[in-house]
Every structure is written in C-alpha cells, then in structure tokens.
C-alpha positions in Angstrom: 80.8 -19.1 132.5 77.9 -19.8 134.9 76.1 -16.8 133.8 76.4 -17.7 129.8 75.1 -21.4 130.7 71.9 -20.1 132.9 71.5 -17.9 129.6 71.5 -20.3 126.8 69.3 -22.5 129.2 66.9 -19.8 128.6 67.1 -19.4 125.1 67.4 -23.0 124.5 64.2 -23.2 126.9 62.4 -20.1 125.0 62.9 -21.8 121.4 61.5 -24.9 122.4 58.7 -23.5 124.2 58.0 -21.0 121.5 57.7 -24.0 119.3 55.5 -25.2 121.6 57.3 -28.4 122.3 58.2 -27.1 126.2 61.2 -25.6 127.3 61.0 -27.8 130.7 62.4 -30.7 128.3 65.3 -29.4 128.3 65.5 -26.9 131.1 65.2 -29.2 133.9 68.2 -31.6 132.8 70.3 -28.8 132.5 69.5 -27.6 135.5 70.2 -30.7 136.9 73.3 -31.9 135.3 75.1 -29.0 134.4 73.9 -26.3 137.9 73.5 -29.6 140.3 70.0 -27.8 141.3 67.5 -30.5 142.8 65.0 -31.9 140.9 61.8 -29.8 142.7 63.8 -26.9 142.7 64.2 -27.4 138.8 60.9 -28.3 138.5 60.1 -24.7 140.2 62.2 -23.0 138.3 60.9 -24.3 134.7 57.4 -23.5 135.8 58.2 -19.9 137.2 59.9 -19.2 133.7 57.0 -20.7 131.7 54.8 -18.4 132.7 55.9 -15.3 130.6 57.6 -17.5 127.7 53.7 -18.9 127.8 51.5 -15.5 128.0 53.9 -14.1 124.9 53.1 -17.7 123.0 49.5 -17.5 123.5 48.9 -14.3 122.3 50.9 -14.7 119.2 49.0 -17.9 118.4 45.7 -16.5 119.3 46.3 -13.3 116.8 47.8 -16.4 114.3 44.5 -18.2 114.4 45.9 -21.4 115.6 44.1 -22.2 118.9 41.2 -24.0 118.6 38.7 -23.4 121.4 36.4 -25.8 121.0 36.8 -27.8 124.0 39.6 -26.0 125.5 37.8 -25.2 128.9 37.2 -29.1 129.2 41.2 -29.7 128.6 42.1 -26.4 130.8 40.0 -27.2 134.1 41.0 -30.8 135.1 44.7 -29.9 134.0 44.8 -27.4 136.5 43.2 -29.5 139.5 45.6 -32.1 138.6 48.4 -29.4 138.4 47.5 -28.5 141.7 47.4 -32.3 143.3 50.8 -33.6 141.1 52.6 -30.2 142.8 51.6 -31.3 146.3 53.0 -34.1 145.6 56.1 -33.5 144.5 56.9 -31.4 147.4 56.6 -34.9 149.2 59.0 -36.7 146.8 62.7 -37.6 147.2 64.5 -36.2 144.5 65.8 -39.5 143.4 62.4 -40.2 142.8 61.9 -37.4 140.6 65.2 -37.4 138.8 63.7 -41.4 137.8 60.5 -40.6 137.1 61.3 -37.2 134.4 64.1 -39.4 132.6 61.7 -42.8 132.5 59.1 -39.9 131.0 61.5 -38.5 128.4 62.3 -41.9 127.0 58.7 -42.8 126.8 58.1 -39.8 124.9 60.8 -40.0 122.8 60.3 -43.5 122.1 56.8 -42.4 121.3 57.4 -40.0 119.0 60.0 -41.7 116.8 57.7 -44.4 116.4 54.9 -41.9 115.0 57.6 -40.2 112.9 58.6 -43.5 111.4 54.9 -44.9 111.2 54.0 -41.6 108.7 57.3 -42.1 106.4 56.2 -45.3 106.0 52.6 -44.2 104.8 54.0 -41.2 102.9 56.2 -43.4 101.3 53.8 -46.3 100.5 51.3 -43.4 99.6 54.2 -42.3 97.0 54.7 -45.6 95.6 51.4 -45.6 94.6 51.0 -42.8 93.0 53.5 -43.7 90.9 52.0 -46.5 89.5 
C-alpha cells in the first residue's frame, strides 16, 4: 500500500508540475501527513524529484514556443543565490517551523488566487453585460 501511495505522490506531483503549477504543492503535504517524513526531508525530496519532471517540462515548452526569454537571466540569477541562502537556512530550522511556515504559504496563495479568479469573473461578466446592451 506504501508503494501505490509514494507512486500516485509522483504522478499527482508530475501532473501538477507538468502544468507548471509545482508538484511540491502537493508532494510535501503528502509526504508529510500520509509517510510522517520531516518537513526538510520533504522539502529534499520534492526538489531532488523536480529536477527531471523540470528538464522534460522545459524542453517541451521551449519546442512549444512558450518561454519568453526576455529577461529570464535577470529572474534566473537572484533566484538561484536566494535558492542557495533559503536552503542554508532551512537546514537550521525546526521542522515545526517549517511545517508553519509551507501551510501559512499555501493559504496565502490560495487565498491569493481565488481572489484573482473571482476579480476576472467579475470583469468577464461586467464585460458581458455590456456587450449585451
């Protein structure tokens, strides 16, 4: 049973990541929850499998035509400098801390998007209404 969980993490994981909305969303909870695996060591794991679910990504969207590189290099190089400080610093964090700090950033974000996702329906639908007039 153990087995068939760690492998519909990773498919769950893959989808979302192929979609490019990150596996880690949902990898690390269940991880977490479901395996009892520590929050750093979760964290470890979702990167470790993000590298090959990213490399495959990447080159389908580069032969799709849907990254812009204009600017990339100036998005790329501080996030890997601060990739490199946040990871030194989570090897220096209780999990606890962790644990708080993912689930306080998952309701932020969520909280964030259904406010954008309501904020458009309400201009596609006030953009309707006047079309119809």
């Amino acid at each position: 049973m153990k087995t068939f969980l760690f492998i519909l993490a990773g498919i769950i994981s893959g989808i979302l990541g192929g979609m490019g909305m990150g596996g880690g969303t949902l990898l690390i909870p269940m991880l977490t929850i479901f395996f009892t695996v520590p929050q750093n060591i979760a964290q470890s794991i979702n990167l470790v499998a993000f590298i090959p679910m990213s490399i495959v990504v990447t080159i389908i969207n580069i032969k799709g035509k849907m990254i812009e590189k204009k600017g990339l290099l100036k998005m790329i190089i501080p996030a890997i400098f601060t990739a490199v400080l946040a990871s030194l610093a989570v090897g220096r964090t209780k999990n606890a801390v962790l644990q708080k700090s993912y689930g306080v950033f998952l309701i932020v974000t969520g909280v964030f998007f259904i406010a954008l996702t309501t904020i458009k329906l309400v201009k596609k639908r006030k953009a309707e209404k006047e079309n119809e007039k």
